[in-house]
N, C-alpha and C positions, 0 to 999 in steps of 0.2 A: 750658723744657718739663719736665714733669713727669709720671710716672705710670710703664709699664712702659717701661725703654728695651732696648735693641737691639746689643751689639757682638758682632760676629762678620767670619769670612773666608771662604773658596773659595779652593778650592786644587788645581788642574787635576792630575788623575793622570794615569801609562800606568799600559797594562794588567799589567804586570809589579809594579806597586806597589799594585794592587788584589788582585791574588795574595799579595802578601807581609802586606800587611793582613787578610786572609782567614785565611791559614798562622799570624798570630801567636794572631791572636783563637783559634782551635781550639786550639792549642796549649795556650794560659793558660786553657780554660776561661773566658775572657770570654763574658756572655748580654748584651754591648750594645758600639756602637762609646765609649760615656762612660769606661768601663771603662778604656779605653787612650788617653785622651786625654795623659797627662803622657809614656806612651810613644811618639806619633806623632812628633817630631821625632829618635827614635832609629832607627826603622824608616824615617822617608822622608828619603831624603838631602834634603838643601837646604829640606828642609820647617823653616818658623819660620809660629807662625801669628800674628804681627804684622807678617810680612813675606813675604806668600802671593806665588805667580805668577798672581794671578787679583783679587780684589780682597781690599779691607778698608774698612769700615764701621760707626760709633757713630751710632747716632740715638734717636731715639723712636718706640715701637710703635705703631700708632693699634688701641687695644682703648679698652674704656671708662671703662677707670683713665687716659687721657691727660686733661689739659688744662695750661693753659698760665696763667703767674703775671707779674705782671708789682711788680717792688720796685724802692721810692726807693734815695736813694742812702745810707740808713742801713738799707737791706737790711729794711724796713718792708713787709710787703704792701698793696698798692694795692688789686689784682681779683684775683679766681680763677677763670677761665673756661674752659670747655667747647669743645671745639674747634667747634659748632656758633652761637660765640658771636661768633667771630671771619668777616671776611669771605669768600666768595667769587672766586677770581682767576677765573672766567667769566661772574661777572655783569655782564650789559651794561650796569646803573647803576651801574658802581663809579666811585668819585671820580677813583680813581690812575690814572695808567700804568705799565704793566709795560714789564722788556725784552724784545724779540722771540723772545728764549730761555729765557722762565719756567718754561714746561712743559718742559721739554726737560731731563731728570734729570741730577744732578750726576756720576753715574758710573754706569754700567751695572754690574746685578749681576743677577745667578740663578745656579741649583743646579741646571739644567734641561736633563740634558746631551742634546747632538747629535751632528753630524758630526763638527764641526771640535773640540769638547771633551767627547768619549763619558764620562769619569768624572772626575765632582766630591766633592772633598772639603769638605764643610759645615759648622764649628762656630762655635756662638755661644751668648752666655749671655746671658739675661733678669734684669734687678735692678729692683728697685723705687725709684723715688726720680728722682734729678737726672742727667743727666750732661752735657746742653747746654748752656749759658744765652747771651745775645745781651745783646749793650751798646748801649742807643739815647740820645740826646743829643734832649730838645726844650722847646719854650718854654712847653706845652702838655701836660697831660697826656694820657696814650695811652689808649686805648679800645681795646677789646677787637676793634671793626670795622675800626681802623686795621689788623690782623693780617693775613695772608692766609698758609697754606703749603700747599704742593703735596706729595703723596703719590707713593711710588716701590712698587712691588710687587715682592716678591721670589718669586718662580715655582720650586719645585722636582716634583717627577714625585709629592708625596706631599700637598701643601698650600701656598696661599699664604702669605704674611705682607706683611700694610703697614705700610710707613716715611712717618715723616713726613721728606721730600727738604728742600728749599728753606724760606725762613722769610722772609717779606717785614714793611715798614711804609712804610705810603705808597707804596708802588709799587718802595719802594730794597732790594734784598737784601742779609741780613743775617750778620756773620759770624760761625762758631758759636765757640764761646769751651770752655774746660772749667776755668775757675777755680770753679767751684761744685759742683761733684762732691759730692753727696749722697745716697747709694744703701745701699740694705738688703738682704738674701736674694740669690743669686746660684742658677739654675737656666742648669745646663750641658746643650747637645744637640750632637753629631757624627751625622752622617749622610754615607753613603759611597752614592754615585747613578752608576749606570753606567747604559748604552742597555737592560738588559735591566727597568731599574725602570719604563723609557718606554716597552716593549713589551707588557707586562704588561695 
């Protein structure tokens, strides 16, 4: 997969470290939470953001810099297609079968606080390039229809963002790899989401 990808965490606060994140930024004269990004694991105890209380995720964006490539095994391009080029996992003529838990996302994430998690901590940077790739074995060259991936949405109080989740061939899912790591430009966002951005 190719095009804009996606890593980022969540990182569930109290409201005592949403005061403390507030008290540093006034203090420093910071005009954004980016600003204090290298200093959030000094201000939040236990805070690492490769290792959140909440989740962590690398994927791919679905904007319309995505599509998906598919190379021999002298790393040669085959196709270059368009996520619209690839199949459908709810069309009723598809060839394959799915598992009964296709749709069903690989790990729940949002930034979209509630009751039980009133203030999220959100950062993640956008790159351009590679950061997934999939290793497939066949006797047959693959087709761009043979493809199917399902999309996960990430929901915060200010705008969505879609992920592409799951990555199917033939019906079998596939698992995601990071030995091809090809990425350009790096665009940083933190965003700090308490009940009152949901009241709003």
């Amino acid at each position: 997969m190719s095009g804009t990808c996606f890593e980022g965490s969540a990182h569930v606060l109290t409201g005592n470290e949403v005061k403390k994140l507030h008290e540093f930024k006034t203090k420093n004269n910071y005009d954004s939470w980016e600003e204090m990004h290298s200093d959030l694991p000094t201000i939040l105890e236990n805070y690492d953001p490769d290792d959140t209380n909440y989740w962590i995720t690398s994927t791919a964006m679905i904007t319309p810099r995505l599509h998906f490539v598919l190379l021999d095994e002298n790393e040669d391009v085959i196709w270059d297609s368009k996520p619209d080029e690839l199949s459908d996992i709810d069309d009723e003529d598809t060839r394959f079968e799915y598992p009964e838990d296709a749709m069903d996302n690989t790990k729940s994430i949002d930034a979209y606080p509630h009751d039980e998690k009133p203030n999220i901590l959100l950062s993640y940077v956008e790159v351009r390039g590679t950061l997934i790739n999939f290793t497939i074995e066949a006797d047959t060259q693959p087709k761009p229809a043979d493809f199917v991936h399902t999309t996960q949405c990430l929901e915060t109080p200010k705008y969505e963002l879609e992920l592409v989740d799951k990555v199917f061939y033939k019906g079998q899912l596939l698992d995601r790899e990071y030995d091809h790591e090809n990425w350009r430009g790096k665009n940083l966002t933190v965003e700090v989401f308490t009940m009152e951005d949901v009241e709003e």
